[in-house]
MDTraj code that builds the backbone (N, CA, C; nanometers):
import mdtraj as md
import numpy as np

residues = "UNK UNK UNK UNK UNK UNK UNK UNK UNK UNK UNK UNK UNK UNK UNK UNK UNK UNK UNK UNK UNK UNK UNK UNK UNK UNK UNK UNK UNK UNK UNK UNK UNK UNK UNK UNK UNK UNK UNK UNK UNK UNK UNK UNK UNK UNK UNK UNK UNK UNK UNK UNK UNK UNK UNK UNK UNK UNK UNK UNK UNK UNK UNK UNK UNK UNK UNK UNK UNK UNK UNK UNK UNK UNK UNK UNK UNK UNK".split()
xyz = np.array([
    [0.0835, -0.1176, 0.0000],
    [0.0000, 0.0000, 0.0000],
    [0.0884, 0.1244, 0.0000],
    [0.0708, 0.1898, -0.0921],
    [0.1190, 0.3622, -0.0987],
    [0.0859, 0.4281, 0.0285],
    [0.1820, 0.4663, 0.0620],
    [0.2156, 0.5563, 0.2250],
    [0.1154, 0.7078, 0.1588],
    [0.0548, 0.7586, 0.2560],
    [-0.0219, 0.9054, 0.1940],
    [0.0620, 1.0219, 0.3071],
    [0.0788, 1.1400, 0.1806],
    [0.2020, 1.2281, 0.2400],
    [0.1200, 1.3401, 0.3279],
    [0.1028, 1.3321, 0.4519],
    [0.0440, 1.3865, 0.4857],
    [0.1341, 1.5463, 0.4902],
    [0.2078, 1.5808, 0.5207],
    [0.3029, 1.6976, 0.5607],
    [0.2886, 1.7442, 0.3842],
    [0.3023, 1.6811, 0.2592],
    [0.2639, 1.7641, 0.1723],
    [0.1837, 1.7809, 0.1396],
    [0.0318, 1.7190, 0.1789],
    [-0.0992, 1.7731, 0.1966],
    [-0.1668, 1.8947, 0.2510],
    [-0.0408, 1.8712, 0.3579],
    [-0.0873, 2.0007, 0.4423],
    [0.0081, 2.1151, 0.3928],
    [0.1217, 2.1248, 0.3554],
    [0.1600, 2.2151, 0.2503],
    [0.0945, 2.2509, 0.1322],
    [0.0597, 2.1573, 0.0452],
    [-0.0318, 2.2152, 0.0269],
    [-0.1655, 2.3073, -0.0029],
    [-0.2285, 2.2568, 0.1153],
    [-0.3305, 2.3357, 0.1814],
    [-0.3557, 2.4723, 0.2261],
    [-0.1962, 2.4661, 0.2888],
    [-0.0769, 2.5985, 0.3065],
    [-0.1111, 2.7217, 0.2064],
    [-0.0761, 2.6553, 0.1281],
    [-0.0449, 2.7469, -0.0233],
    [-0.1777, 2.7797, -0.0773],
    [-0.2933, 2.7047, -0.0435],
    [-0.3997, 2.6625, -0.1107],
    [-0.4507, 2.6389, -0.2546],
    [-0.3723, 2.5514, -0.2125],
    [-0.3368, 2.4235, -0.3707],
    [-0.4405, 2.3529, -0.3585],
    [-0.6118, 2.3474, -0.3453],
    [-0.6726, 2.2891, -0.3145],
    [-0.7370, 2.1456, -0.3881],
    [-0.6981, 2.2032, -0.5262],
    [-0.7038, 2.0830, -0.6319],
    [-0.5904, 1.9607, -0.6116],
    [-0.4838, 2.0210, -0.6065],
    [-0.3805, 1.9286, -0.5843],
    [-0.3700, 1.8061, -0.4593],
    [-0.3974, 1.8968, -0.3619],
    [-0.4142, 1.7994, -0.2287],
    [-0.5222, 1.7290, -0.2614],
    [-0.6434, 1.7454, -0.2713],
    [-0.7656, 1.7157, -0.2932],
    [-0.7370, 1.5695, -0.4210],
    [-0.6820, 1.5966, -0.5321],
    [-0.5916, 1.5036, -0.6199],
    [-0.5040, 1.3777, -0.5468],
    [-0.4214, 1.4279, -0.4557],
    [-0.3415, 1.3483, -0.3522],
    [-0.4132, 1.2330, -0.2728],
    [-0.5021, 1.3313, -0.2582],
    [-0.6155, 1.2111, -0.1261],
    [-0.7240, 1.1425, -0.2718],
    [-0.7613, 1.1804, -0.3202],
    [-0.8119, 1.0731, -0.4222],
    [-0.7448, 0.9123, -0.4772],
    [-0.6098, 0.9996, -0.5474],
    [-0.5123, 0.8912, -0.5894],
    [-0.4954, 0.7514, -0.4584],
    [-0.4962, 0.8533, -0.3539],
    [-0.4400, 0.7212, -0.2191],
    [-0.5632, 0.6444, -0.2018],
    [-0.6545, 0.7168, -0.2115],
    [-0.8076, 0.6228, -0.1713],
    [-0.8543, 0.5156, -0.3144],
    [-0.8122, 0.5676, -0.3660],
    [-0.8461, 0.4731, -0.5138],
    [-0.7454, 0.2842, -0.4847],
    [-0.6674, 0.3101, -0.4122],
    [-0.6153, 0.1711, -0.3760],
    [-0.6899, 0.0787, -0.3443],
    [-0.6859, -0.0187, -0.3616],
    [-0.6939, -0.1731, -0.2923],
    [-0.6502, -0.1233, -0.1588],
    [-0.7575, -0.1733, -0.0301],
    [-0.7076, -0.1816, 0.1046],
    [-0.7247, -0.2448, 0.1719],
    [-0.7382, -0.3181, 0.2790],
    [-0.7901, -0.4038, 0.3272],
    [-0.8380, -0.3155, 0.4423],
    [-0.9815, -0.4123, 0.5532],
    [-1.0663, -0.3399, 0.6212],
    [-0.9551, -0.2559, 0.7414],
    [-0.8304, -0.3093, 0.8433],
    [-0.7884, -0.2503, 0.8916],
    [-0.7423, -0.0712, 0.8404],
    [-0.6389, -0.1410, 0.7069],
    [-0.6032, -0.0666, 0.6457],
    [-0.7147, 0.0902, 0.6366],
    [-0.8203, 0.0557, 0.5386],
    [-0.8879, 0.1948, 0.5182],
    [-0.9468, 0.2197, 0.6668],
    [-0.9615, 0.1650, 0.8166],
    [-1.0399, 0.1796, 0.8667],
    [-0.9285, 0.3386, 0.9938],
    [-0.7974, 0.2814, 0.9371],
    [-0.7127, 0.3856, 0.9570],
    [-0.7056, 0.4666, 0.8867],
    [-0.7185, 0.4569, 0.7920],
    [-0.6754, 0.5833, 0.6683],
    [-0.8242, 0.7106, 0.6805],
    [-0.9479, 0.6150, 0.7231],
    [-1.0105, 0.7485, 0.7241],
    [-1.0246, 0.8122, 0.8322],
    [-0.9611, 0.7439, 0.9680],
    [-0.9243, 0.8027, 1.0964],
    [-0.8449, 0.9317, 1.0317],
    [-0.7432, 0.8529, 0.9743],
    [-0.6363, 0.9750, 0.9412],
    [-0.7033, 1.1160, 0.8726],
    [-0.7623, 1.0645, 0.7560],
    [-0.8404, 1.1747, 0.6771],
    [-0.9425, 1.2579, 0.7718],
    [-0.9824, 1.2072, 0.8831],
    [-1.0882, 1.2689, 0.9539],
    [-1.0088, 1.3785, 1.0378],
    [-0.9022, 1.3613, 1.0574],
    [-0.8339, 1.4049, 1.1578],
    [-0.7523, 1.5706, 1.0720],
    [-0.7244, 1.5006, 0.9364],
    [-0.6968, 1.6092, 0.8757],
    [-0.7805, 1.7183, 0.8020],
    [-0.8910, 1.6015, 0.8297],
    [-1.0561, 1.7544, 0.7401],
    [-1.0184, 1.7911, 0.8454],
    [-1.0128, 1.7858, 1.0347],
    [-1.0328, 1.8793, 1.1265],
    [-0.9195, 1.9679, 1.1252],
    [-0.8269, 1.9235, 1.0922],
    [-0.7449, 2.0496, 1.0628],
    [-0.7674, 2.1674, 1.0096],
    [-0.7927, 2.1251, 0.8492],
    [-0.8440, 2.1782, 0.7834],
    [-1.0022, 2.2985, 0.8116],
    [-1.0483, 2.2001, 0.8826],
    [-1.2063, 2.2954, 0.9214],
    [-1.1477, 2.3860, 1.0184],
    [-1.0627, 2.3862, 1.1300],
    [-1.0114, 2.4608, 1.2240],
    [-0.9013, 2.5963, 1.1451],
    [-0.8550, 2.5594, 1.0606],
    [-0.7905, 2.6641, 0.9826],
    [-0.9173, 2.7720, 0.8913],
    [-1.0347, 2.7132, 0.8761],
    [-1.0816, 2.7704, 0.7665],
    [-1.1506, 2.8654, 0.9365],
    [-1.2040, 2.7751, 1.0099],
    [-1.2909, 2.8666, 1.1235],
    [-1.1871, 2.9840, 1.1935],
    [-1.0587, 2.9196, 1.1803],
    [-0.9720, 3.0662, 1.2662],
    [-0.9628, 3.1706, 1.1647],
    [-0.9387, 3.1866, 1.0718],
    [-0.9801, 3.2507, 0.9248],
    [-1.1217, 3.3499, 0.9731],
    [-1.2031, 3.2699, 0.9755],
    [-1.3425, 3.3552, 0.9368],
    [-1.3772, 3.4028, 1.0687],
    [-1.2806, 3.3807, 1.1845],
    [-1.3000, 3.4583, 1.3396],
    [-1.1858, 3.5597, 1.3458],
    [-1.1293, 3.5384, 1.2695],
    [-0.9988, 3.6685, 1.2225],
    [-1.0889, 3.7954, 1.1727],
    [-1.1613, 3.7391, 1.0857],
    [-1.2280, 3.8393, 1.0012],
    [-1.3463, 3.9113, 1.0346],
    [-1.4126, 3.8246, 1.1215],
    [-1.5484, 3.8773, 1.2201],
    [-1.4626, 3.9596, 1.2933],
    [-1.3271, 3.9450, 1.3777],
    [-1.3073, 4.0334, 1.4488],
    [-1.3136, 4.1345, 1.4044],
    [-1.2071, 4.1775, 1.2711],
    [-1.1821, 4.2432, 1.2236],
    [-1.3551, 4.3205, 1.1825],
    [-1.4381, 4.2616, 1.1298],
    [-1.5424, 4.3850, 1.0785],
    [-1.5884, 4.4210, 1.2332],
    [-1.6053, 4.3383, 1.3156],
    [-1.6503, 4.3645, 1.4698],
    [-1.5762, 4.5062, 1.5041],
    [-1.4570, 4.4960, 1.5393],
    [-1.3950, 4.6109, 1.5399],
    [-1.4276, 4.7444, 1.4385],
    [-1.4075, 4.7442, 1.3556],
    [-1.4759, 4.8212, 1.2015],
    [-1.6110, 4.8794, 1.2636],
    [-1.7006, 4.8028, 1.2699],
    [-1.8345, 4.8591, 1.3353],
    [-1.8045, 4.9730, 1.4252],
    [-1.7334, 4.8881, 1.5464],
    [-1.7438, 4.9551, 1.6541],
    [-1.6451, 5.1326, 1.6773],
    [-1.6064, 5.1688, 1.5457],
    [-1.5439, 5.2328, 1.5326],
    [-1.6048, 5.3350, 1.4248],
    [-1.7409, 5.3112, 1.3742],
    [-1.8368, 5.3877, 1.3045],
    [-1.9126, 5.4662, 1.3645],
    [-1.9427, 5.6359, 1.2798],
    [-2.0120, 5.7030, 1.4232],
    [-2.1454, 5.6815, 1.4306],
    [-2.1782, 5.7357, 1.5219],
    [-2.3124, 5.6976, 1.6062],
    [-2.4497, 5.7007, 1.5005],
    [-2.4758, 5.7851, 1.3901],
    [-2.5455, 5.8135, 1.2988],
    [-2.4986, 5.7326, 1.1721],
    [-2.4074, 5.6940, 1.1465],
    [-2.3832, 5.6092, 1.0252],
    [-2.4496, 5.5016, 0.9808],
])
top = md.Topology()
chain = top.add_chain()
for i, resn in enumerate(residues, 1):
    res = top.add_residue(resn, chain, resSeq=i)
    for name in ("N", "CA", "C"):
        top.add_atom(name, md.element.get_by_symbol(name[0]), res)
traj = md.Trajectory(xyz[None], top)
């Protein structure tokens, strides 16, 4: 079984190469596996969507801050 690169997945992701990674994890899942085998691999994959979802949510709480602040800095009649 083909080893799946996780560290250049998440590079990546980095870059937001989203086709490419997304390409990466296809190619590995398209294998022959046996039940242990995939029953780890989508541990693994689960573990890295949460990465993934935790990067996209610190992102969009960056940005709420940011208009949060913005607001609160508009005058009273605006």
């Amino acid at each position: 079984m083909k080893d799946i690169n996780a560290k250049k997945i998440e590079k990546l992701l980095k870059e937001e190469r989203y086709d490419e990674a997304r390409s990466l994890l296809a190619d590995f899942f398209s294998q022959e596996l046996t039940k242990e085998d995939r029953a780890s691999l989508y541990l693994d994959y689960a573990l890295l969507h949460l990465k993934v979802m935790n990067r996209i949510a610190a992102r969009y709480n960056k940005q709420l801050k940011t208009i949060r602040k913005n607001l609160s800095e508009l005058p009273e009649n605006a």
